[in-house]
Structures are given as structure tokens and as C-alpha cells.
N, C-alpha and C positions, 0 to 999 in steps of 0.2 A: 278073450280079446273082442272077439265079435256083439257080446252083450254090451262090453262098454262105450263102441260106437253106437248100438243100438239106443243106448240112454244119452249119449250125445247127440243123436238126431233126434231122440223125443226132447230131450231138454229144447233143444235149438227151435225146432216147430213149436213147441209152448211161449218160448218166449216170443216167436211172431204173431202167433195167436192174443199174446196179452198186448203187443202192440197195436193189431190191427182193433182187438175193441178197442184201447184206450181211443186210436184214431176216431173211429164208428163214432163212439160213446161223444167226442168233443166236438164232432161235428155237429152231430145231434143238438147238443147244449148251443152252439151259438147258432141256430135255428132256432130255437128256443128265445134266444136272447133277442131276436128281432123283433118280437113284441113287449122286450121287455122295458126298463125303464133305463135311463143313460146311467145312471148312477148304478145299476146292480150289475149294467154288463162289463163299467168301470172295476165294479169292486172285483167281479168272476176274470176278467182281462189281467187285473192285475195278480190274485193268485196262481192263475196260470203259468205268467211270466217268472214270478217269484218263486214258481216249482220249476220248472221245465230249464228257464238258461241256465242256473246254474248246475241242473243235471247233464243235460245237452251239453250244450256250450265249454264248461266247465271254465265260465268265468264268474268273478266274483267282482264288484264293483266298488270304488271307493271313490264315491259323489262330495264334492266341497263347493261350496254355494249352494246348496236348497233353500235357504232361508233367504236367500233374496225373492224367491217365487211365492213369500208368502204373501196373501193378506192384497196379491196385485190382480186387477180384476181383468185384464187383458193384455197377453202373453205371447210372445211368438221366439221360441228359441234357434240360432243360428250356430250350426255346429258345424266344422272343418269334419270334410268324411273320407275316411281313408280303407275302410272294411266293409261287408258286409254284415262284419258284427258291431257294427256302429249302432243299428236300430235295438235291436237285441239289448245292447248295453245301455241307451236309455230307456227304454222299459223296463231295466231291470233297478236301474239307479235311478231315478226322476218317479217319484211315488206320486205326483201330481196327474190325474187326468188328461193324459193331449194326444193327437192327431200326428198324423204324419203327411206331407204333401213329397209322394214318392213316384216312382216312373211306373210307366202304364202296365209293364210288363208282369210286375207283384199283383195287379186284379186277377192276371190269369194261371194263378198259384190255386189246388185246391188249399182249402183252411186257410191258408194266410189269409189269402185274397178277404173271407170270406170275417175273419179276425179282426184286420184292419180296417174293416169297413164299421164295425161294432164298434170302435173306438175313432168314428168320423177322419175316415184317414181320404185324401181325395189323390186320385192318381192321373199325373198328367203326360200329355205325350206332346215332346216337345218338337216334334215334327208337324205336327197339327197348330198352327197359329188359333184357331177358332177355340179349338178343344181345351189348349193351356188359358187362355182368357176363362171360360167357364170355370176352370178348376181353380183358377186367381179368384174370382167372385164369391164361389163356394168357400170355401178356407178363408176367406178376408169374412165373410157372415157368421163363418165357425166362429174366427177369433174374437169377433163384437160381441158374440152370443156367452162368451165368458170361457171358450172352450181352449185351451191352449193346444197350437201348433206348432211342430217344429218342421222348419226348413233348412234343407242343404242349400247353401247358395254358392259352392262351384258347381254344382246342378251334376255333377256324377262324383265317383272314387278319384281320387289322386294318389299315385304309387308315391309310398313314403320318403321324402328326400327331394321330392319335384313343391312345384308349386303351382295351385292351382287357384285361380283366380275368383273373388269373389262377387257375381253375378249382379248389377245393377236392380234387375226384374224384379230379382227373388225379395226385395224389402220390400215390393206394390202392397202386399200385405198386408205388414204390418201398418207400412203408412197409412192404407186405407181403412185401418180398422182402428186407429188412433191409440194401439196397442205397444206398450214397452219391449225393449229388441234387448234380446238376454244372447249377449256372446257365447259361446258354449267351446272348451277346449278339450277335444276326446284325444288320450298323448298315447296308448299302445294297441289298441284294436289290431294290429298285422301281428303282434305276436301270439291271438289266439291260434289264428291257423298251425303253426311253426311249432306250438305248446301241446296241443292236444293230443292225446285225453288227458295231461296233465290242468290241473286250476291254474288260470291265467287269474292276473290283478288288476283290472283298466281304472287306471285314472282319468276321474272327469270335472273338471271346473268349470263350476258355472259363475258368470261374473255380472258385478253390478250392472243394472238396465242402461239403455240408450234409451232415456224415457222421449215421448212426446212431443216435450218442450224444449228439449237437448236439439232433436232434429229436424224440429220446426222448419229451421226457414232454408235447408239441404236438401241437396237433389239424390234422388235414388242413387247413386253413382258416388254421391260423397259418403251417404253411410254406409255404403257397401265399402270402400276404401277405410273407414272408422271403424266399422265391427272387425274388416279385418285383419285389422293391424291388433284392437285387441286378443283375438281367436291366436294369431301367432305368435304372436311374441314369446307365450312359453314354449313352443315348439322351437323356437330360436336359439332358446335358453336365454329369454329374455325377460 
């Protein structure tokens, strides 16, 4: 009896042991990647995510609208956020290149922080008037620069069943970078928690653009009312 807790405590320390290098080892790589080129730290980000949430996580994603993001040279997607595995799930499902403009608090995550920033993520604290202006500037240059961004525009989580409103601010953005506003509907991210370590399914629709010229002559305030009413209506069952 005694041997075979003994090979349960070596097993259990091996397995922390392969954890803590794989940690080491990915660190290491995206220090690496700071000098490297936007495009290989894209491609290494995205295997990452393509290994990891569905071992993690144990979600599996089923994205409908991709093919609207093709071939469009400036992007800003607007997703209703209910999880923390909302980010997670479009990384895993959104095989395009894009950023994240998320709250201050992810910079001070080891790896994440350090992750997100490899893939031009700008993190703002929306207690600092000064600070959120910068991170608006930053992320509206990303999205000129051909980079797609996604923003939450109830600007936090909203518990499933409530409703949370969608932020005038958060389109400055895309307005300003003359960029198409892609509605984004994520419909089960709260049942990963509830699911796990069971495989969860997240459905996620991406819907045709709110281009340029659609929103021309509206005020921040009106397309934030437009996208989201598109964004809900199938959470409405609509």
C-alpha cells in the first residue's frame, strides 16, 4: 500500500514538473517572439490557442460567419460578453489575426499579459480618463494598420438573463479608423464553467458588416443601439 502512494506522489510531482517547464519553455518562446515578426508570433499564438483551450478549457467552438471577415482590409468585431471564456473562444474560433482592447487588470497576469500583448492587445483602465483616450488612439492605429480588433462594448461580463448595454465610446474606433463593425453573437460561454472537465460546444455567429457607409452620417450612440440590437436578437430567440 505504501509503494503505491509512493508512485502517486512521484507521478503527481512529474506531472508538475512537466507543467512548470511547459510554463518556463512558453515563456521563454514569447520573449522570443518580441523580436520577431507580427506574422510568426500570429501563426505561434494561434497554435498555442489551437492546443491549449481545447485541452484546458475543454471547449470546442462552432464559428458561422468567417467568411464575412474575408478579403475586408479593416475590422473591428463587437461581441455581447458573458464569460471569461468569451476571449478564449474567439481565439480559438476566429482563425484571423486580431487584438483585444481588455481591462487593465490582464497586463498584470504572468503569460497572458505578456501573450496578449504579441498579438497587439491594448488594455485600458476605464477609471483613468487620460489612459482610456491613449488605448482609443492605440487600437484605432492598430485597426487602420489592417490589424483586426475586437471590442466588448458593455465594457464588462453581464450575468446571463440581464442586459447589459451597449457603450456609445466603444465604436470611437472603429469610426475612427473607417473600419467595418462585425456584430459578434457568443450564445453559451456560462455553460463552460458548469460543464467542466466535460467538452462544452460554444456557438458563435458572426454577422454581416455595419460597413462605413451604412454608418456614415450616425452618431456613436446610434450604432451602438444598431449593432446591438443585431448582437441580441438571437439571444432573444430572435
Amino acid at each position: 500500500m505504501a509503494n503505491i502512494w509512493l508512485w502517486v506522489l512521484w507521478a503527481f510531482l512529474a506531472f508538475l514538473a512537466v507543467i512548470l517547464i511547459f510554463v518556463l519553455w512558453l515563456n521563454l518562446r514569447f520573449i522570443q517572439l518580441d523580436r520577431k515578426s507580427q506574422d510568426e508570433r500570429n501563426r505561434f499564438i494561434s497554435w498555442v490557442t489551437g492546443f491549449l483551450i481545447p485541452l484546458i478549457f475543454r471547449i470546442r467552438v462552432n464559428a458561422k460567419g468567417l467568411e464575412y471577415l474575408n478579403g475586408v482590409e479593416r475590422a473591428a468585431l463587437f461581441p455581447n460578453h458573458q464569460s471569461l471564456m468569451d476571449i478564449p473562444v474567439l481565439l480559438s474560433g476566429v482563425k484571423r489575426p486580431h487584438g483585444y482592447v481588455a481591462k487593465k487588470e490582464l497586463d498584470h497576469i504572468f503569460l497572458i499579459s505578456r501573450g496578449m500583448k504579441l498579438i497587439r492587445c491594448e488594455f485600458m483602465d476605464r477609471k483613468d480618463p487620460r489612459q482610456s483616450v491613449r488605448t482609443i488612439s492605440n487600437a484605432t492605429k492598430t485597426v487602420k494598420e489592417g490589424h483586426m480588433m475586437v471590442i466588448f462594448p458593455e465594457g464588462t461580463r453581464v450575468v446571463r438573463g440581464e442586459e447589459g448595454l451597449f457603450k456609445a465610446g466603444s465604436f470611437k474606433i472603429a469610426q475612427k479608423a473607417g473600419a467595418d463593425i462585425f456584430p459578434v453573437t457568443i450564445f453559451n460561454t456560462p455553460e463552460v464553467s458548469k460543464r467542466w472537465p466535460r467538452m462544452t460546444t460554444v456557438d458563435v455567429q458572426i454577422h454581416p458588416p455595419v460597413t462605413p457607409e451604412e454608418y456614415a452620417g450616425l452618431s456613436t450612440a446610434e450604432i451602438a443601439k444598431k449593432v446591438e440590437a443585431i448582437v441580441k436578437n438571437p439571444l432573444r430567440g430572435n
